[in-house]
Z-matrix of the N, CA and C atoms (Angstrom, degrees):
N
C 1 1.444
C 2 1.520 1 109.32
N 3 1.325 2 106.49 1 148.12
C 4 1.572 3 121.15 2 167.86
C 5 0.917 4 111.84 3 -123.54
N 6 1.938 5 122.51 4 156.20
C 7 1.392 6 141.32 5 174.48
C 8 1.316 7 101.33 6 -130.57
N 9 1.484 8 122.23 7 126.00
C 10 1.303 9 119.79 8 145.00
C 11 1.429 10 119.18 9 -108.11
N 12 1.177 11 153.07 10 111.54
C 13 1.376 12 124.12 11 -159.62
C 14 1.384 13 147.21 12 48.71
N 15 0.834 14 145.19 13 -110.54
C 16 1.776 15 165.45 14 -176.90
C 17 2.380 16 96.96 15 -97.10
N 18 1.626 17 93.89 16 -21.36
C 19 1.779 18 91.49 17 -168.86
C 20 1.285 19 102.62 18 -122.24
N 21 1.756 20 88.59 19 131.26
C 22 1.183 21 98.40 20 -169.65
C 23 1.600 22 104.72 21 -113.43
N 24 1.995 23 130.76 22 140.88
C 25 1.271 24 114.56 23 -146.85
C 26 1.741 25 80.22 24 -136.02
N 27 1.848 26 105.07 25 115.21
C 28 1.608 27 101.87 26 158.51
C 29 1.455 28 123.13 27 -114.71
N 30 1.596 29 120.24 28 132.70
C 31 0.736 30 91.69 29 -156.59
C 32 2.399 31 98.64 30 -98.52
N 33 1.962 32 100.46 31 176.14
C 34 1.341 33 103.15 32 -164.89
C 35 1.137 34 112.50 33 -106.99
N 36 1.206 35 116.85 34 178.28
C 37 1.545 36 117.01 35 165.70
C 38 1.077 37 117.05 36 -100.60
N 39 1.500 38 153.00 37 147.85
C 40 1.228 39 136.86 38 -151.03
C 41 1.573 40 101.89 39 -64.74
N 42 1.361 41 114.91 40 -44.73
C 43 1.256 42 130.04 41 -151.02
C 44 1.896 43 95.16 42 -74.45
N 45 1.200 44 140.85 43 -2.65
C 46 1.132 45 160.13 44 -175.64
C 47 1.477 46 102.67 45 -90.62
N 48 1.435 47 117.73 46 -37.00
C 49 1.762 48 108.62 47 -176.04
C 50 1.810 49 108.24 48 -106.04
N 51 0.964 50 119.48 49 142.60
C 52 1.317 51 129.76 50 -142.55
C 53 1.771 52 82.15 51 -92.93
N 54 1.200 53 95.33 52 152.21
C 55 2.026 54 107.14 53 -175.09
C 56 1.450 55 94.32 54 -72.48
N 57 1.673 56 141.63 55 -39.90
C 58 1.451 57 124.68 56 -167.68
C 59 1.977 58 97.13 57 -51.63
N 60 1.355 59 101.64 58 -59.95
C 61 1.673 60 115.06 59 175.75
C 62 1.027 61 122.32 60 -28.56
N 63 1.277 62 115.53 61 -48.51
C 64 1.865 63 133.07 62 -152.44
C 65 1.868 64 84.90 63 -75.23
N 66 1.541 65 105.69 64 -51.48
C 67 1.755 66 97.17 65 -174.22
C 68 1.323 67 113.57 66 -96.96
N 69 0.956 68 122.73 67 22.41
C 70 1.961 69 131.75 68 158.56
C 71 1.402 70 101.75 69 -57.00
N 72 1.255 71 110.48 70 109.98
C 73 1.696 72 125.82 71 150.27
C 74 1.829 73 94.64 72 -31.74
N 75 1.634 74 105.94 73 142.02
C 76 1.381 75 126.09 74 176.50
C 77 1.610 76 108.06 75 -81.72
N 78 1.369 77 126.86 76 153.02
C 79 1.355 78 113.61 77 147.18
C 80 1.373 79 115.47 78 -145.92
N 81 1.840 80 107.03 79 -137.48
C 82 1.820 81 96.26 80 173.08
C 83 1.547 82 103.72 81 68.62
N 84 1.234 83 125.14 82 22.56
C 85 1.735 84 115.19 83 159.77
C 86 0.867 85 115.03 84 -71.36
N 87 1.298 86 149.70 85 130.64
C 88 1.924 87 141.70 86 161.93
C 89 1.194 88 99.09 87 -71.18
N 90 1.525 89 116.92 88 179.32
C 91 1.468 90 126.72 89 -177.83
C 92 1.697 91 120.80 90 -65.31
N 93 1.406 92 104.45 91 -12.97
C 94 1.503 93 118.18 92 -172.33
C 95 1.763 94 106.47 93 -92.83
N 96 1.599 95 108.73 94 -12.81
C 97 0.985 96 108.71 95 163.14
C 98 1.599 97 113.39 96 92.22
N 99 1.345 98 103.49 97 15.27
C 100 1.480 99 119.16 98 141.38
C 101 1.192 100 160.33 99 -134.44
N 102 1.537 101 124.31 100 -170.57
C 103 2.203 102 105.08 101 -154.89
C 104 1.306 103 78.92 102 -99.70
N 105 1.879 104 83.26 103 127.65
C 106 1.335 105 101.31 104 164.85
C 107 1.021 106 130.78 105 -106.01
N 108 1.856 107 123.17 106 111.50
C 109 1.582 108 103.80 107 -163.66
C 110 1.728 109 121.16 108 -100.74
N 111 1.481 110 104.34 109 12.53
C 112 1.474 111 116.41 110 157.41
C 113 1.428 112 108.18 111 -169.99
N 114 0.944 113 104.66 112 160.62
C 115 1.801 114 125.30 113 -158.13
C 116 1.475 115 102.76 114 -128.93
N 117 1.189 116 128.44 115 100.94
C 118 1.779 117 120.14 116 175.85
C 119 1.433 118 93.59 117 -75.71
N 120 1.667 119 84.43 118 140.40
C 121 1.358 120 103.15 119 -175.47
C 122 1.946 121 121.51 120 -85.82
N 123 1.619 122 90.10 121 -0.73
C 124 1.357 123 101.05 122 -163.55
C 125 1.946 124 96.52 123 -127.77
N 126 0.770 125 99.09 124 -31.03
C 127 2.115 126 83.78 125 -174.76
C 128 2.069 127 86.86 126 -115.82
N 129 1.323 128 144.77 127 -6.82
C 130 1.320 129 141.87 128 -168.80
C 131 0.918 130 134.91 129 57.74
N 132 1.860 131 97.31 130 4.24
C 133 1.996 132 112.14 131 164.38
C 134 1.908 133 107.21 132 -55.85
N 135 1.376 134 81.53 133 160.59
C 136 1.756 135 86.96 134 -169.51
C 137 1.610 136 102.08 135 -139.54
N 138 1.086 137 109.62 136 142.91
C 139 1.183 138 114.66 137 179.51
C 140 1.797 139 109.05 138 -90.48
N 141 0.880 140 126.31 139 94.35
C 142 1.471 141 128.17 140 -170.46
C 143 1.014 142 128.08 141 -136.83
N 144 1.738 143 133.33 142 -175.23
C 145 1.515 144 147.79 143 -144.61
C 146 0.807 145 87.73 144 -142.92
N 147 1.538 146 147.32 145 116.15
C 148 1.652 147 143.28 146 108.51
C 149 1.023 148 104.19 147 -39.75
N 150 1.541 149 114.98 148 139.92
C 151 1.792 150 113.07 149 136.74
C 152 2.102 151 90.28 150 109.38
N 153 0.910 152 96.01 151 -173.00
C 154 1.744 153 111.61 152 -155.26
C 155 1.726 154 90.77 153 -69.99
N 156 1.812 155 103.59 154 154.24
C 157 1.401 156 105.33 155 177.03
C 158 1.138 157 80.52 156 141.97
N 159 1.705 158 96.51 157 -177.64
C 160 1.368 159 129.57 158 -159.13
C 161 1.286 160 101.70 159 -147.10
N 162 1.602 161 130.87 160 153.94
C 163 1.178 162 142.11 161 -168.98
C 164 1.901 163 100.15 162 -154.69
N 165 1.510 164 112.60 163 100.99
C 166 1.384 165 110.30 164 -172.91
C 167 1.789 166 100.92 165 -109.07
N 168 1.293 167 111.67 166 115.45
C 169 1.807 168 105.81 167 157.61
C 170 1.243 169 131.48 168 -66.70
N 171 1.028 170 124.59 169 105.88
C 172 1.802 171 119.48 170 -170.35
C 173 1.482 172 104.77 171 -79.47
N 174 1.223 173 110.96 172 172.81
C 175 1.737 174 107.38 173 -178.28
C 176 1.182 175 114.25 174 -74.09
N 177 1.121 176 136.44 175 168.89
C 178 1.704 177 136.16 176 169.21
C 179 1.690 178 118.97 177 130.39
N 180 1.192 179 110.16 178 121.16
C 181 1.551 180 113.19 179 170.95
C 182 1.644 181 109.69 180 -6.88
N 183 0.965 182 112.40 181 -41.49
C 184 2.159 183 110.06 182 -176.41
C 185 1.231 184 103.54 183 -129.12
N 186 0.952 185 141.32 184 56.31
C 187 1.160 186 140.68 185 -176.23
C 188 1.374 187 143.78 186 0.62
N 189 1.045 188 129.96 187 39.38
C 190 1.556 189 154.09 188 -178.25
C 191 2.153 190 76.24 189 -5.01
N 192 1.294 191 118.03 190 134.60
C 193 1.489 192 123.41 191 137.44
C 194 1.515 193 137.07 192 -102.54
N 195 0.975 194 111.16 193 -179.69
C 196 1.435 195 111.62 194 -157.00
C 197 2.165 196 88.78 195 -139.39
N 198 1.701 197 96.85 196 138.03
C 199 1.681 198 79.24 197 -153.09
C 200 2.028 199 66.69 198 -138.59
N 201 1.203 200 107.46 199 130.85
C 202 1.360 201 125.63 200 -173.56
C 203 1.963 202 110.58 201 -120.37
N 204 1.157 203 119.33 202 96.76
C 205 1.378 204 122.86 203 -171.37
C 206 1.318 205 117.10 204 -98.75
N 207 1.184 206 148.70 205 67.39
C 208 1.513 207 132.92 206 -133.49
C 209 1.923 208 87.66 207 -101.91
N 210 1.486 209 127.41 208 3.47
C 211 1.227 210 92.05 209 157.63
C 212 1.832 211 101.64 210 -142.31
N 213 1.125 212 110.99 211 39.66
C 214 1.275 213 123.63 212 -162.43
C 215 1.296 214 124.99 213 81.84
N 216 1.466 215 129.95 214 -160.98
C 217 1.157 216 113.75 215 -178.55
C 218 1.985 217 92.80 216 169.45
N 219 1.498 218 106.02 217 177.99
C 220 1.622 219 122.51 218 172.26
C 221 1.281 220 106.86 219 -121.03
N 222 1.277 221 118.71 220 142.37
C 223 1.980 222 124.69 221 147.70
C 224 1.695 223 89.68 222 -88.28
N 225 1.544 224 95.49 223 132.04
C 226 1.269 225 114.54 224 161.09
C 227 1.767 226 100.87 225 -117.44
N 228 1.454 227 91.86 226 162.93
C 229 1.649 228 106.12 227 170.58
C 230 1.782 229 99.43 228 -163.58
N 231 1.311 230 109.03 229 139.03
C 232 1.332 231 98.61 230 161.20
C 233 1.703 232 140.34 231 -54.02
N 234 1.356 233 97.64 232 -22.34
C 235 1.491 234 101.21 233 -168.02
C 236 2.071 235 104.62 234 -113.99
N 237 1.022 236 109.63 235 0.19
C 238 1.478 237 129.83 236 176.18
C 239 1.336 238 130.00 237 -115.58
N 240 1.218 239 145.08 238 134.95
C 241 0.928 240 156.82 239 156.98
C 242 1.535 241 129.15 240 -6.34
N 243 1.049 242 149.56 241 112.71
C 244 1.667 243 133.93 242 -175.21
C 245 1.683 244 117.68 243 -80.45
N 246 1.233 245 105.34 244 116.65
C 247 1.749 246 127.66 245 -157.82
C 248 1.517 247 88.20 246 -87.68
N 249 1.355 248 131.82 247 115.35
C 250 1.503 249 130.65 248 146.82
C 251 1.464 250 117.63 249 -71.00
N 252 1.388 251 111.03 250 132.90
C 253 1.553 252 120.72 251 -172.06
C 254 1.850 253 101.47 252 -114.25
N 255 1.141 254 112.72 253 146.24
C 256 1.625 255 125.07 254 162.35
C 257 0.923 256 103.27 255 -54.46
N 258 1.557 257 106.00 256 -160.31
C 259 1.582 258 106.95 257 176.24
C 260 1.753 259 89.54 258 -118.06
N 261 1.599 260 113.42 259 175.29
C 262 1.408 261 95.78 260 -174.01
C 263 2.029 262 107.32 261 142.60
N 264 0.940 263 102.90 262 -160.49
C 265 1.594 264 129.24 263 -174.08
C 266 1.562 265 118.85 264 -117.49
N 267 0.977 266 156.39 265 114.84
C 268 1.076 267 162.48 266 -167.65
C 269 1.932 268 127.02 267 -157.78
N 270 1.459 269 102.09 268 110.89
C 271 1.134 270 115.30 269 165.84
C 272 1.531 271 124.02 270 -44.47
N 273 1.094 272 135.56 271 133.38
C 274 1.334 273 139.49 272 -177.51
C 275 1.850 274 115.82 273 -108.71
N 276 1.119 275 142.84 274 85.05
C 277 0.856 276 127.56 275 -178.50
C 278 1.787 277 128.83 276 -111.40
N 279 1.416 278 127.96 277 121.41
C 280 1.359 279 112.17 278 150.75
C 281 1.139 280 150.98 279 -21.44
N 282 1.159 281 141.04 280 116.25
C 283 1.589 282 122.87 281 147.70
C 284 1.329 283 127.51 282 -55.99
N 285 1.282 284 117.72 283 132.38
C 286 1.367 285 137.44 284 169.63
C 287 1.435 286 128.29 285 -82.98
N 288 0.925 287 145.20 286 153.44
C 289 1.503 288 136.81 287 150.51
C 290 1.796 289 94.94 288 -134.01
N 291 1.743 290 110.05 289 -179.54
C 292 1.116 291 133.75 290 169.01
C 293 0.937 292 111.99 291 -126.22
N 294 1.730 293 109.84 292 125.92
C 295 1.076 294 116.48 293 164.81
C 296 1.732 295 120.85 294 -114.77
N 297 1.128 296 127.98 295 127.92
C 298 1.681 297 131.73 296 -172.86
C 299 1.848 298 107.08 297 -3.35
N 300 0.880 299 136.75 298 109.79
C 301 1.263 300 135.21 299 -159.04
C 302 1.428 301 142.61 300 36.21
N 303 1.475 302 103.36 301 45.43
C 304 1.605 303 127.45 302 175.83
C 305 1.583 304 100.65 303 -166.14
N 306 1.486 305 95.36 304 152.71
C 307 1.527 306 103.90 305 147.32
C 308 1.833 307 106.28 306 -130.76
N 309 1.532 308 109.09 307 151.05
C 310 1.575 309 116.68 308 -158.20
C 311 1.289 310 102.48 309 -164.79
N 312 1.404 311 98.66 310 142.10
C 313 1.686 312 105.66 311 176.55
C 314 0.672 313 95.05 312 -103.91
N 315 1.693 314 87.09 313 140.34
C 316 1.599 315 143.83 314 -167.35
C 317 1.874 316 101.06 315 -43.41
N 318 1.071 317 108.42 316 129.58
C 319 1.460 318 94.33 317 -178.99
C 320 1.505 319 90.89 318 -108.80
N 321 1.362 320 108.15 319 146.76
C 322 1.625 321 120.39 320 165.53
C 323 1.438 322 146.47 321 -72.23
């Protein structure tokens, strides 16, 4: 497992991501031309992937992603550390909190 902030990165076994997934077109590029797997909503640092991969949104109120590295890859962020990744399958997840009649990720 990885943490960068607010994102939390596990990684799968192939046999863990379902074949509709595996051939889902990627998205979530920013204009700089990488997957972005969070966007602060307040300074516009991003937690992201330069460079080759895939970035899949699965269905669901927060969107659990689906992060496809076929030759490895980095999380960059401006204000964090740079995370080296294998190559591989990897869950993408938010942090949450609760707030009195909601739950919402944590915005940055």
């Amino acid at each position: 497992m990885y943490r960068q902030g607010d994102v939390l990165i596990m990684a799968l076994e192939e046999s863990e991501v379902p074949q509709s997934l595996r051939d889902a077109p990627g998205e979530l590029r920013d204009g700089r031309g990488r997957l972005v797997l969070a966007l602060g909503e307040v300074t516009g640092h991003a937690h992201a992937v330069p460079g080759p991969g895939r970035l899949i949104r699965e269905a669901g109120v927060f969107g659990p992603m689906l992060l496809h590295l076929p030759d490895g890859g980095r999380v960059v962020h401006e204000e964090h550390a740079v995370i080296p990744l294998p190559k591989g399958w990897f869950r993408v997840v938010r942090q949450r909190e609760y707030a009195p009649g909601a739950v919402r990720i944590v915005a940055d």
